[in-house]
C-alpha positions in Angstrom: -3.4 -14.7 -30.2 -6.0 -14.4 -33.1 -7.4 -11.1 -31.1 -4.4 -9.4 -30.7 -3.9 -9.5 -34.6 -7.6 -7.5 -35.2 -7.4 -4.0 -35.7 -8.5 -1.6 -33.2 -11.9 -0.8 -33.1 -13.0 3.2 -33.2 -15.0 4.6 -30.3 -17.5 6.6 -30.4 -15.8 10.5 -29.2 -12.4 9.1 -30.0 -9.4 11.5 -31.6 -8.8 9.8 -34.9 -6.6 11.1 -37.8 -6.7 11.9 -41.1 -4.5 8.7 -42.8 -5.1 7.9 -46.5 -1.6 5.9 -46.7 -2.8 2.9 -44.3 -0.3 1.2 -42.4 2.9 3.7 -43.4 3.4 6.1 -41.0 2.2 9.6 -41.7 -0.6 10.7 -44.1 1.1 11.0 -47.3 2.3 13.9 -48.8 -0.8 15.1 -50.7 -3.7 12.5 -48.5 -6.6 13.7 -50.9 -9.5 11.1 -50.4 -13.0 10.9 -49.7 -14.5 11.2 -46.1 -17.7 9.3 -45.8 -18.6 6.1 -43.6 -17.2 3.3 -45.3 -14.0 4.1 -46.6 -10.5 3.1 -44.5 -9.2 6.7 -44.0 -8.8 7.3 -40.6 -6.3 6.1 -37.8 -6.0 6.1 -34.0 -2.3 6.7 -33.4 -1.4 10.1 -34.1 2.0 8.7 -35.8 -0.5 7.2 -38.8 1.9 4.2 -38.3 -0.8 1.2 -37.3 -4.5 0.2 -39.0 -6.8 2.4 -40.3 -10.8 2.3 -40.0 -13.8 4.3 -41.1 -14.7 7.0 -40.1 -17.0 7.1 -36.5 -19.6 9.9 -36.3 -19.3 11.9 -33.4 -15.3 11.8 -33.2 -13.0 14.1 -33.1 -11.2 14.8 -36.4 -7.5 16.2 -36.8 -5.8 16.9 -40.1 -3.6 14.7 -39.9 -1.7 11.8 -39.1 2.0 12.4 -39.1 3.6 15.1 -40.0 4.5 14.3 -44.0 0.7 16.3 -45.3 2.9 19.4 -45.9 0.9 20.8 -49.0 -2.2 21.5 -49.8 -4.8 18.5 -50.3 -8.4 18.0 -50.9 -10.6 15.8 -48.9 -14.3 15.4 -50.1 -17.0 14.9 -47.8 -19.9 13.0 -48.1 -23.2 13.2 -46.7 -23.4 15.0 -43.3 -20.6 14.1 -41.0 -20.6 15.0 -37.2 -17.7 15.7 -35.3 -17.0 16.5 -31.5 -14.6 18.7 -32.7 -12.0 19.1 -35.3 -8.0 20.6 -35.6 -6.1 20.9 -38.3 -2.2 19.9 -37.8 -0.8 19.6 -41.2 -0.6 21.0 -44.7 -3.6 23.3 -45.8 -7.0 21.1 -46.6 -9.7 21.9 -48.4 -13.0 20.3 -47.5 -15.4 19.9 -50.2 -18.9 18.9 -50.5 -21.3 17.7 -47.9 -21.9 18.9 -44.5 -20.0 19.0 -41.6 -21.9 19.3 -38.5 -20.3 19.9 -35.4 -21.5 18.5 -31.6 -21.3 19.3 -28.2 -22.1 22.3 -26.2 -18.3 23.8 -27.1 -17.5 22.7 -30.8 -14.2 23.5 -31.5 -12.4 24.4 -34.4 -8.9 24.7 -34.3 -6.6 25.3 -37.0 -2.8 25.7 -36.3 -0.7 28.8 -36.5 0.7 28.4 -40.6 -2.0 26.1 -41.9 -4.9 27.2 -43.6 -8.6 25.2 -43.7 -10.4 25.8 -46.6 -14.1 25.0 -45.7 -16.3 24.5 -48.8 -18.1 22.6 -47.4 -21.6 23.1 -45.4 -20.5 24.3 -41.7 -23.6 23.3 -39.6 -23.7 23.1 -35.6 -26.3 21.3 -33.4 -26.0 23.8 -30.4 -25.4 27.1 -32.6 -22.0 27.5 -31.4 -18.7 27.6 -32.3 -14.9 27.7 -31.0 -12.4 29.3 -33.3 -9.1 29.0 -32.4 -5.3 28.6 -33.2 -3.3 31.1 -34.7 -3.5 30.0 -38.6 -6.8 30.9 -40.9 -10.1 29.3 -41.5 -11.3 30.2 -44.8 -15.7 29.7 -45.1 -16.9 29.6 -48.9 -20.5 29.1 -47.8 -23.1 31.2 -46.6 -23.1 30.5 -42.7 -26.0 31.1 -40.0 -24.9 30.2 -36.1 -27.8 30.7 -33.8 -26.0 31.5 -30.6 -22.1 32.0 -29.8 -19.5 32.1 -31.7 -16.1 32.8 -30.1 -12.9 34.1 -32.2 -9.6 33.0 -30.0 -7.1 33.9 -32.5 -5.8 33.2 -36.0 -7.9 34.9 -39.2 -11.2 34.1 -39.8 -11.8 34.8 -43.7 -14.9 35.6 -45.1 -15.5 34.6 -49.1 -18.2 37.1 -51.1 -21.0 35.9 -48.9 -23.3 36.5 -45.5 -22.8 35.3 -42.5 -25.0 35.9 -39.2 -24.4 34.7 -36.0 -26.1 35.6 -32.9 -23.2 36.6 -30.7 -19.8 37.0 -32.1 -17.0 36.9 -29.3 -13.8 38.0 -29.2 -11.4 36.5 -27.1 -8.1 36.8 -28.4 -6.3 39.0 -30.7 -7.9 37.6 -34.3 -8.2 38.8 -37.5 -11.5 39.0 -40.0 -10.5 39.2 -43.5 -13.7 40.7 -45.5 -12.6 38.6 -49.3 -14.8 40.7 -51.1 -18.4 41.6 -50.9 -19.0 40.5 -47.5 -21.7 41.1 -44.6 -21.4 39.7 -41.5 -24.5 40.0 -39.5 -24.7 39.9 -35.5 -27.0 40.1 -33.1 -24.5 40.6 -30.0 -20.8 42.0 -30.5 -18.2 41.7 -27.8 -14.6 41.9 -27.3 -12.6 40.8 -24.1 -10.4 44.0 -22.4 -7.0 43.9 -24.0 -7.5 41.7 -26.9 -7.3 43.8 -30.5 -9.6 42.7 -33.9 -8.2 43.7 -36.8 -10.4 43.9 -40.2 -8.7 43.5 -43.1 -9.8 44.0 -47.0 -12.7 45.9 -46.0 -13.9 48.0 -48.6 -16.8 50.6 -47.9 -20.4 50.2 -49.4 -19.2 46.7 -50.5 -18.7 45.0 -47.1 -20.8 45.5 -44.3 -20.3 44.8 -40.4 -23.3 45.0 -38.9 -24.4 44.4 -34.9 -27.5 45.3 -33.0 -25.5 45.2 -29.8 -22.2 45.8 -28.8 -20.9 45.3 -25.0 -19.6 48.3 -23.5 -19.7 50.5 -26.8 -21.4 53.8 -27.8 -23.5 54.0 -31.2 -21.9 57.5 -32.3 -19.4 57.5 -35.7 -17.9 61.2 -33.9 -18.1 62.0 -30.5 -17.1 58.8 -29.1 -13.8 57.7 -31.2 -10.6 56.6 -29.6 -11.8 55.2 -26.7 -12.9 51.2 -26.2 -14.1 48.8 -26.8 -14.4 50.8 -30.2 -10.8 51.5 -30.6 -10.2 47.8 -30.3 -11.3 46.9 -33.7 -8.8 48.4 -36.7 -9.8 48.1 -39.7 -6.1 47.9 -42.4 -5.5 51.4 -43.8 -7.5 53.7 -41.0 -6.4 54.1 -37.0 -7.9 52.7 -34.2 -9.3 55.9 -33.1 -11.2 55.9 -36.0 -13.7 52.9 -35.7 -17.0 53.8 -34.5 -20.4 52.4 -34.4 -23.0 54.0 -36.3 -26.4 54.9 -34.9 -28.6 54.9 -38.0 -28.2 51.6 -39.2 -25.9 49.6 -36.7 -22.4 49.6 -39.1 -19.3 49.1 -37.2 -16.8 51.0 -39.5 -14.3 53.7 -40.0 -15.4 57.1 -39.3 -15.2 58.3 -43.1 -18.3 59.7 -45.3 -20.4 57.3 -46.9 -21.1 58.3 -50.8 -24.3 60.2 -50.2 -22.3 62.8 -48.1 -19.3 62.9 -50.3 -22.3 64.3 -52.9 -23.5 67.0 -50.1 -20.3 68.0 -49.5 -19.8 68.6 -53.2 -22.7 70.1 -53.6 -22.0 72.5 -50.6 -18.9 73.6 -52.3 -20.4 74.4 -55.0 -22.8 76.6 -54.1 -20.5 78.2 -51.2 -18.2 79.1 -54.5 -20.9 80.8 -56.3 -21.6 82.6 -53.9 -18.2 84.0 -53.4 -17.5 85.0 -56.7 -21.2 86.6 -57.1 -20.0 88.4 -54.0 -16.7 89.4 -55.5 -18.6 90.6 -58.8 -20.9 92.7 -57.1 -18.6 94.5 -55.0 -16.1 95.3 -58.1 -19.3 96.5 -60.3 -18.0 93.2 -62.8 -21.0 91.8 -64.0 -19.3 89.5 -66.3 -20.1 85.8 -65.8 -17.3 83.3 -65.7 -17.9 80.4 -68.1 -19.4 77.7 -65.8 -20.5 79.6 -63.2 
């Protein structure tokens, strides 16, 4: 009888939710709290009606209980905390402070088709990978370095005024990376699956950079290769698919447009071709008069 009256215990590898309004069910409207390892913020029944517990390292986290964490709310994280995994259900959270660390061979991170996770916090992984998924947007404030894979299955993956570098990027589903300003994104390895389409939005040339060393199935040539794939499968907002290309002399994915230097040359080729021409025109009329400017 007294047993039955305990609160369940966490597990180790357990789904537990996000539950700062203890035995009522759901989260609460606005569930700002503090994650760490001692405060009562967590739940194991989805509904966010029963006890709540601390926080168990190496669970899996989802944001959150219920479905009443609508808005946007703030949890802040302290320390390092490891998850399995983690989803975002509800509202648009902000994580701020500390580290998450994620576990497991295939982390996920799975954020739900009209949420948003903003992740100011550190993003750290044991293995070097990561799982993106879902169809809403994860939003990285932090400068972020993944070792090995990381695989984009959908949704937006935004990119704040920093660098990120991971060692293979792969696209699996039709995903969008929003460059926020001032961006490079580094890889080592770039591939997309047959069919799927990555669309790069906000990109703004000799501000952001896409770089890659290697890139499955594609050709390093910003002309003679455009419009066919996997090239054409990345858009970048404003140009065509058929204009994406891969450049040889330093490994840019980007539109096939003149970077600043050549905009000069070409200028500066004018230029002299007009001289020329009205030289030509004086000397064949017998004017010898010299137009101001020229």
């Amino acid at each position: 009888m007294f047993c039955s009256l305990l609160a369940p215990t966490v597990v180790h590898g357990a789904v537990i939710y996000w539950d700062t309004n203890g035995v009522t069910a759901g989260a609460g409207a606005t569930p700002n709290g503090t994650w760490n390892s001692t405060n009562k913020n967590w739940s194991q029944v989805a509904a966010g009606n029963n006890s709540v517990d601390v926080w168990v390292s190496g669970s899996t986290a989802v944001f959150s209980a219920g479905t009443d964490a609508t808005g946007a709310y703030t949890v802040t994280v302290t320390g390092t905390q490891t998850v399995a995994a983690l989803t975002v259900e509800d509202g648009n959270p902000t994580l701020s402070g500390g580290t998450v660390n994620f576990t497991g061979a295939t982390p996920n991170l799975t954020v739900n088709t009209g949420h948003t996770l903003t992740l100011g916090s550190a993003l750290t992984s044991t293995t070097g990978n990561l799982n993106i998924s879902g169809g809403g947007t994860l939003s990285l404030s932090n400068n972020l370095t993944l070792a090995n894979t990381v695989t984009l299955a959908g949704g937006t993956l935004k990119l704040n005024s920093t660098s990120y570098t991971f060692g293979t990027l792969n696209i699996t589903g039709n995903s969008t990376i929003d460059f926020a300003g001032a961006t490079t994104l580094n890889l080592t390895n770039l591939s997309i699956s047959s069919g799927v389409t990555l669309t790069i939005q906000n990109w703004t040339q000799a501000s952001d950079f896409f770089y890659t060393t290697n890139w499955a199935g594609a050709v390093k040539d910003l002309r003679d290769n455009l419009g066919t794939a996997p090239m054409n499968q990345i858009v970048f907002t404003g140009f065509t698919a058929n204009q994406t290309g891969w450049d040889s002399w330093d490994n840019q994915v980007r539109p096939n447009v003149p970077e600043p230097r050549t905009y000069g040359a070409l200028l500066l080729g004018t230029l002299t071709g007009l001289f020329a021409w009205r030289r030509l025109v004086r000397h064949s009329t017998g004017d010898t008069h010299i137009a101001p400017g020229l």
